[in-house]
VOGU-3710 file (C-alpha; in Angstrom, 3 decimals, decimal comma):
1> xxxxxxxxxx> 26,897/-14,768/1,956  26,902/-11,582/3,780  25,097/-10,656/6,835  24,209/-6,131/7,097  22,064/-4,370/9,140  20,421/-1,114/7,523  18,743/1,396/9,711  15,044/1,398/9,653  14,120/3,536/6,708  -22,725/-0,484/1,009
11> xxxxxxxxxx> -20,455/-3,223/1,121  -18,401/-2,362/4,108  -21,801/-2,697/5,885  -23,021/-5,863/4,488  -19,894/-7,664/4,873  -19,938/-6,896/8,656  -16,219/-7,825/8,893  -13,397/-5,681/9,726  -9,732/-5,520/8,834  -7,431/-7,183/10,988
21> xxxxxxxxxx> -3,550/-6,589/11,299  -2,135/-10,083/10,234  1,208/-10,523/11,566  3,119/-14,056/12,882  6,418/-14,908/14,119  8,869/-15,811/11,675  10,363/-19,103/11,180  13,809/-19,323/9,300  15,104/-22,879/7,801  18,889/-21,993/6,438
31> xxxxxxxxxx> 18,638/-19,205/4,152  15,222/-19,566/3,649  12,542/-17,476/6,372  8,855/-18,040/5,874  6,127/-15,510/7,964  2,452/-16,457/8,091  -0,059/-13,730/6,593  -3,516/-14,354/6,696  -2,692/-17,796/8,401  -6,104/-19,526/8,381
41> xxxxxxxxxx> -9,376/-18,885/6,212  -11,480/-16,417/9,015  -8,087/-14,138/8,392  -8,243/-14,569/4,820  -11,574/-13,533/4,923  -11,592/-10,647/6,604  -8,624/-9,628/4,254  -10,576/-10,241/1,179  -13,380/-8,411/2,862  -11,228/-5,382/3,432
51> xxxxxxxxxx> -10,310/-5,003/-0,127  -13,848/-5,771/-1,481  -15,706/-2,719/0,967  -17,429/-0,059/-0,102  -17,103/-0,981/-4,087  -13,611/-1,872/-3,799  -12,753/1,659/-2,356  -9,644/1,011/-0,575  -8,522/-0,708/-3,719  -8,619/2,795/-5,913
61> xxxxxxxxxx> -7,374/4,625/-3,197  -4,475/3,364/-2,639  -0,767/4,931/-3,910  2,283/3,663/-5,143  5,021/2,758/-2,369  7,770/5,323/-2,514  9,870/3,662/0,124  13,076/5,270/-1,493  11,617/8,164/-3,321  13,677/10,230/-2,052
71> xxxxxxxxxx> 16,835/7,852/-2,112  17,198/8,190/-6,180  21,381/8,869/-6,746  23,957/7,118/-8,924  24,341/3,474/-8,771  28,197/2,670/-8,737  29,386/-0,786/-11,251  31,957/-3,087/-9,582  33,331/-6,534/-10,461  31,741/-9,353/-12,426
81> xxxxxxxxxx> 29,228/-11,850/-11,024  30,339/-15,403/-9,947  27,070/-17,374/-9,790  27,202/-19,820/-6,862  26,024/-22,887/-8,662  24,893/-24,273/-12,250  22,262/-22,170/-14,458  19,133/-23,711/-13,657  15,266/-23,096/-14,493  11,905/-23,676/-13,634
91> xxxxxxxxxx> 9,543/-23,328/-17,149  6,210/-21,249/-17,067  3,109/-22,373/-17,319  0,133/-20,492/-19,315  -1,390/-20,264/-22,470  0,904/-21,503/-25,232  -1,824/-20,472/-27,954  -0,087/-17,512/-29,712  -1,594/-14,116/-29,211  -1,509/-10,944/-31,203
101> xxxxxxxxxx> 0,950/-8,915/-33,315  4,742/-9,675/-32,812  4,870/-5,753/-33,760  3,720/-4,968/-30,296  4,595/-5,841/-27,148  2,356/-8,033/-25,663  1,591/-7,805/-22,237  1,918/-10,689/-19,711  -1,441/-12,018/-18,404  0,748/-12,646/-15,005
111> xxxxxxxxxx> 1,025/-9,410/-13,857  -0,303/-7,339/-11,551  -0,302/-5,667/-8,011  -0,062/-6,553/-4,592  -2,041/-4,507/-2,463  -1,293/-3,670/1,310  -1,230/-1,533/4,604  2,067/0,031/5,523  3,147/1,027/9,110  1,308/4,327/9,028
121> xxxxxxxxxx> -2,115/2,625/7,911  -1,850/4,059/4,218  -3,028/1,665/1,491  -0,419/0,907/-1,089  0,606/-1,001/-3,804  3,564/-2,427/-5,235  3,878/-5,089/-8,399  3,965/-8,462/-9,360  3,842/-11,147/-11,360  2,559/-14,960/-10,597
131> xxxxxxxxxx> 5,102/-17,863/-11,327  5,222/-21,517/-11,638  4,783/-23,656/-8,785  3,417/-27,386/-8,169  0,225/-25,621/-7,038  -0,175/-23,210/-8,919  -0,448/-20,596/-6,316  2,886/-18,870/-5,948  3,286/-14,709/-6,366  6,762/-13,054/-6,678
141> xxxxxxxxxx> 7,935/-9,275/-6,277  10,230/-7,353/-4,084  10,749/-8,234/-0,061  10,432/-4,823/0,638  6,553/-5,061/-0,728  6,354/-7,712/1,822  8,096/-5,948/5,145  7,341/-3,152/6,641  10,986/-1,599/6,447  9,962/1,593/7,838
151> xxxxxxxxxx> 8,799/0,449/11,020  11,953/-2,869/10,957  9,106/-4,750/12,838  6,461/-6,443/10,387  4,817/-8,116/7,757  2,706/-5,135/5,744  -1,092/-5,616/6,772  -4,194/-6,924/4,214  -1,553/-7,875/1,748  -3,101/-9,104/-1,564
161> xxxxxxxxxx> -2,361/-9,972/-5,143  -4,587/-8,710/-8,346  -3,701/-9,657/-11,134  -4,439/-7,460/-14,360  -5,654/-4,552/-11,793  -7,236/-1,471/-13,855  -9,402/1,263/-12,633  -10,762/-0,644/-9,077  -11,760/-3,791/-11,546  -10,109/-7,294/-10,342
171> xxxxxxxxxx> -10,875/-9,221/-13,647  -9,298/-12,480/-12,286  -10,201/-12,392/-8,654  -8,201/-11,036/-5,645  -6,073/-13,326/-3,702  -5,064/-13,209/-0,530  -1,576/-13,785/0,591  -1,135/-16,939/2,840  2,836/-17,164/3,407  5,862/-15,377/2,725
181> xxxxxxxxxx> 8,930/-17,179/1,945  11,965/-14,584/1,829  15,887/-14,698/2,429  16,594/-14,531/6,003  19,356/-11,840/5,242  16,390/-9,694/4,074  13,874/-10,957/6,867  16,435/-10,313/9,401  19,113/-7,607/8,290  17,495/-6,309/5,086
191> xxxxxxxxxx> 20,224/-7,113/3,133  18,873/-5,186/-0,529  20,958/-7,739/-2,057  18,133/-10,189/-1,011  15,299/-7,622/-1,590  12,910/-10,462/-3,197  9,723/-12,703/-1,650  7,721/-15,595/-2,872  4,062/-15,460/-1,273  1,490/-18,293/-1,671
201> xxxxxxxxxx> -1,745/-17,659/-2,342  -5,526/-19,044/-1,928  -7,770/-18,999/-4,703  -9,049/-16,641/-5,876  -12,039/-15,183/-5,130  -14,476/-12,466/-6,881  -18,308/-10,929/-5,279  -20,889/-12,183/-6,890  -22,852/-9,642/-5,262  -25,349/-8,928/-2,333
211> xxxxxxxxxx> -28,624/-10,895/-2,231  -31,747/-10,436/-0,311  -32,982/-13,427/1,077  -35,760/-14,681/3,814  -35,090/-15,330/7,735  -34,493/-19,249/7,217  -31,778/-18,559/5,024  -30,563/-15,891/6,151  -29,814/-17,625/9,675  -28,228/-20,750/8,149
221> xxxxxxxxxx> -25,782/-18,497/5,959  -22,394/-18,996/7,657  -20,409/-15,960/5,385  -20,404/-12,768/5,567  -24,635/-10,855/5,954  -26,258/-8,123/7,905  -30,015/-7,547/8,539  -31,588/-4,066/8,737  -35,109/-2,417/8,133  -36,638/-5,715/8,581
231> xxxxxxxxxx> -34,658/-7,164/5,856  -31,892/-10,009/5,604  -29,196/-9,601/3,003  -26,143/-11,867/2,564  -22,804/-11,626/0,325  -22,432/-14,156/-1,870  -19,139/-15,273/-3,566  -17,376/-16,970/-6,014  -14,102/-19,134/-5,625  -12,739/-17,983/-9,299
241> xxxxxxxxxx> -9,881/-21,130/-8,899  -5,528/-21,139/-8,288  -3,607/-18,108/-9,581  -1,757/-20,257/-11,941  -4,385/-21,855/-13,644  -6,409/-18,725/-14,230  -3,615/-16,416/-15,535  -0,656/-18,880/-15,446  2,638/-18,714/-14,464  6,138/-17,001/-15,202
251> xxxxxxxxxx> 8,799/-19,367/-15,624  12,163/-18,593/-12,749  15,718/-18,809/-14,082  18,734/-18,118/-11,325  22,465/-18,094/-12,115  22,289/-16,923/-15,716  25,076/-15,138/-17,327  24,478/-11,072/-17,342  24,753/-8,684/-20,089  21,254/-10,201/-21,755
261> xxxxxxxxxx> 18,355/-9,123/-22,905  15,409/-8,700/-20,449  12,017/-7,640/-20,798  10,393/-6,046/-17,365  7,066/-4,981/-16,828  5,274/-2,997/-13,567  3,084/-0,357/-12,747  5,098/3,739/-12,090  3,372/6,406/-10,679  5,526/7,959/-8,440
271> xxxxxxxxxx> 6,656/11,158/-10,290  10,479/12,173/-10,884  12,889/13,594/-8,462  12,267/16,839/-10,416  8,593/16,894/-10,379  7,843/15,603/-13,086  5,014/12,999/-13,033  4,774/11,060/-16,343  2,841/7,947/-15,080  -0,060/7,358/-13,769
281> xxxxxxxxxx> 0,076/3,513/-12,334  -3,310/2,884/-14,473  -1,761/0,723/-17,207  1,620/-1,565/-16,941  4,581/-0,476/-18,647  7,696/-2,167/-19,957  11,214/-1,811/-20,403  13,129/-3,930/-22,905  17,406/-4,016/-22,750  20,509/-5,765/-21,874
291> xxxxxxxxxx> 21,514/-6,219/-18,132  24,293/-4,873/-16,791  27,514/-7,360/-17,292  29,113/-6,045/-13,812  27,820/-5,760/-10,294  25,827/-2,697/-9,459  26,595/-1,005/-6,256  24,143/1,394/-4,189  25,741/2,739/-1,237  23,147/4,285/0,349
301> xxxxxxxxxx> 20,971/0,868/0,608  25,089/-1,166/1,217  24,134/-2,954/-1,757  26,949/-4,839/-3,402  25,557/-6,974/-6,254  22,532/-6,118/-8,344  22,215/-6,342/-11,631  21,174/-2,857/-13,634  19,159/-2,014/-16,655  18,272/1,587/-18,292
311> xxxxxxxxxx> 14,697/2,173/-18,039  13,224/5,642/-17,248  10,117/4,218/-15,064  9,358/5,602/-11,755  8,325/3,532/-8,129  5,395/1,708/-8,577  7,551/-0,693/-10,459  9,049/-1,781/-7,558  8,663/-5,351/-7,722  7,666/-6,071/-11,265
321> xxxxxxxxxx> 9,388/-9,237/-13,039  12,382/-8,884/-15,322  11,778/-11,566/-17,659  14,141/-13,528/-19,942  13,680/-15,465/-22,667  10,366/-13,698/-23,194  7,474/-15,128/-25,869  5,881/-12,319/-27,308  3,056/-14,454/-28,658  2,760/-16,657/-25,489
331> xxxxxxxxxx> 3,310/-13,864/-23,122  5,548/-15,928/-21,252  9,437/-16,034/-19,993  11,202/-16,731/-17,301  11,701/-14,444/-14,308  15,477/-13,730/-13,151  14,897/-10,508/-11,334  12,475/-8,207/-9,409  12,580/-4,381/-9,759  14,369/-3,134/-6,298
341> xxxxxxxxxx> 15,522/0,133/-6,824  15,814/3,352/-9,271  18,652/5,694/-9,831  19,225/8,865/-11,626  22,985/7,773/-13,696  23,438/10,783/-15,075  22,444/13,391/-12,528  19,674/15,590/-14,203  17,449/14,582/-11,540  15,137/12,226/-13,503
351> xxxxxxxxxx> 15,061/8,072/-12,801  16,715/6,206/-15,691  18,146/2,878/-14,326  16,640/0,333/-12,215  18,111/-2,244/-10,376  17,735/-6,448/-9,173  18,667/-8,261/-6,876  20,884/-11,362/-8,919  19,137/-14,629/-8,342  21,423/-17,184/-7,982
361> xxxxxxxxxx> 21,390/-20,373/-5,659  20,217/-18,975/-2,949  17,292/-17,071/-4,719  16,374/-20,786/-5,704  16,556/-22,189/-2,584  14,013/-19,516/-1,166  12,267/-20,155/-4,278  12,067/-24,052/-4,106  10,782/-23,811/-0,685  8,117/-21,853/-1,305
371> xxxxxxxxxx> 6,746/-23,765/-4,436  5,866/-26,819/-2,727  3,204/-24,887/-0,030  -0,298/-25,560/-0,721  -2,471/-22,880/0,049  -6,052/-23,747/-0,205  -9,382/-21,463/-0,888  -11,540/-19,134/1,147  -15,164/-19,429/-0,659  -17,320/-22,580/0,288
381> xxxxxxx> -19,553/-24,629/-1,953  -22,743/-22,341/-1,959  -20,610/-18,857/-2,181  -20,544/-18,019/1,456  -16,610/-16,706/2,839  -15,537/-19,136/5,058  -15,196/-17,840/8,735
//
């Protein structure tokens, strides 16, 4: 295990809450560092809040994060991989009714994006998919769309998980990210080689919308309302249930044998080093191809051992699943890598190979810890946000 240090890289209204920067002190067991988010409900709220204002505004402005946009060069392949312990996996969870044409690829339920505030108050996005866990509230993606890498200080602000994002619409809810469990090699020395997070979740939770109501009620409501004009409104919720039981869960595999077939899936936007923008980070899309069989090198991050794949996609993938093992029909497999960088192999300036961290025992430990954190929900029994 090696230790590096890098160089620092109406609604509004009627909610009546405000964004809040949501930042803790980070706690480190072994390997395995865990940071609080939005650490108690009123936090959670005023996340959820910030995301939900003005018609979900911040949501459709936000842009891909192009941490290392302008870091796109040559990865370099070194020795083999010597996982650190026995194969071992953790099976998904989901629909097992099969779904559509084996023709086409089908796209996982699980994913979506994670939503945030970087260090120069920007809103951003990243993706993800949701895994297995005992409850059923677990989100993986890359560390770095956890930190704040530019800045070497914090978590990122308002962070969030939608799953199935498209156009400002959060079909399944938006949930708010409780904990994140990371490698303390990232946490502390962002070690690329560890550039991957498990966050927990609370439920979900979707607007119902805004209701007028009289002065008795109005006064007893303890969520989110405003009065104006004479007239008493209040925002009314609804808890939409866990992450895993509304879209499921990936399955997580670590020290597997490279050179297989993986299917990965995120959201590019970012356009080539050349120019050239080809995606628009509306709609997922997917890569489908063997690993690499030897280490992949990228100086310029000092990373030493990530695993590679060809796939012309752009950032905005950055943290999307690779998936093994993948059911077209159930939409299901079993995550053994995140999407960490992108590199231009053969030098005509446009991305064609991205890169993973290798999960291997230490990947599961981070893993294992974070699966057994319950997380809890933010909407009370007659819609109102907690505070």
């Amino acid at each position: 295990m090696k230790r590096i240090l890098l160089p620092a890289g109406g609604a509004v209204l009627a909610t009546g809450l405000l964004a809040v920067g949501l930042t803790g002190t980070a706690q480190a067991d072994g390997d395995v560092s865990h940071d609080p988010m939005a650490n108690n409900t009123s936090e959670a709220v005023s996340v959820a809040s910030f995301w939900f204002g003005a018609n979900r505004a911040a949501l459709r402005q936000a842009t891909q994060y192009t941490w290392d946009a302008k870091e796109v060069r040559k990865v370099v392949s070194k020795g083999g991989y010597s996982p650190d312990g026995r194969p071992g996996t953790t099976a998904p969870t989901g629909a097992t009714k099969p779904t559509g044409s084996a023709q086409n690829v089908n796209l996982p339920k699980t994913i979506g994006k994670v939503f945030f505030v970087d260090g120069s108050g920007k809103y951003r996005w990243c993706s993800a998919t949701s895994i297995q866990s005992n409850y059923r509230n677990l989100v993986a993606t890359a560390a770095h769309c956890v930190y704040d890498t530019d800045s070497n200080s914090a978590l990122l602000d308002n962070w969030v998980f939608v799953p199935g994002f498209y156009e400002g619409k959060t079909p399944f809810g938006i949930y708010v990210g409780k904990q994140a469990f990371t490698h303390y090699d990232f946490d502390t020395y962002e070690d690329y080689d560890r550039d991957y997070a498990f966050v927990t979740v609370y439920n979900g939770v979707q607007l119902e919308g805004i209701k007028a109501v009289d002065r008795k009620a109005f006064q007893s409501w303890t969520g989110p309302k405003r009065a104006w004009g004479g007239r008493y409104y209040i925002l009314v919720s609804k808890d939409v249930g866990r992450l895993g039981d509304v879209v499921g869960g990936q399955g997580v595999a670590w020290n597997q044998p490279t050179g297989k077939a993986v299917r990965t899936f995120g959201y590019p936007s970012a356009p080539h080093p050349d120019g050239n923008k080809v995606y628009s980070g509306v709609t997922p899309k997917h890569c489908y191809g063997k690993t690499s069989a030897k280490a992949v090198g990228a100086p310029w991050l000092k990373i030493e051992e990530h695993i590679g794949l060809k796939c012309a996609v752009t950032p905005g993938y950055d943290g999307g699943p690779w998936l093994s093992n993948y059911s077209n029909a159930k939409r299901l497999g079993y995550v053994n890598g995140v999407t960490s960088t992108f590199a231009d192999q053969d030098g005509n300036d446009r991305i064609d190979y991205i890169t993973s961290p290798y999960f291997d025992g230490e990947t599961a430990a981070v893993y294992n810890s974070a699966k057994n954190v319950w997380s809890g929900k933010i909407v009370g029994p007659n819609g109102e946000l907690y505070k």
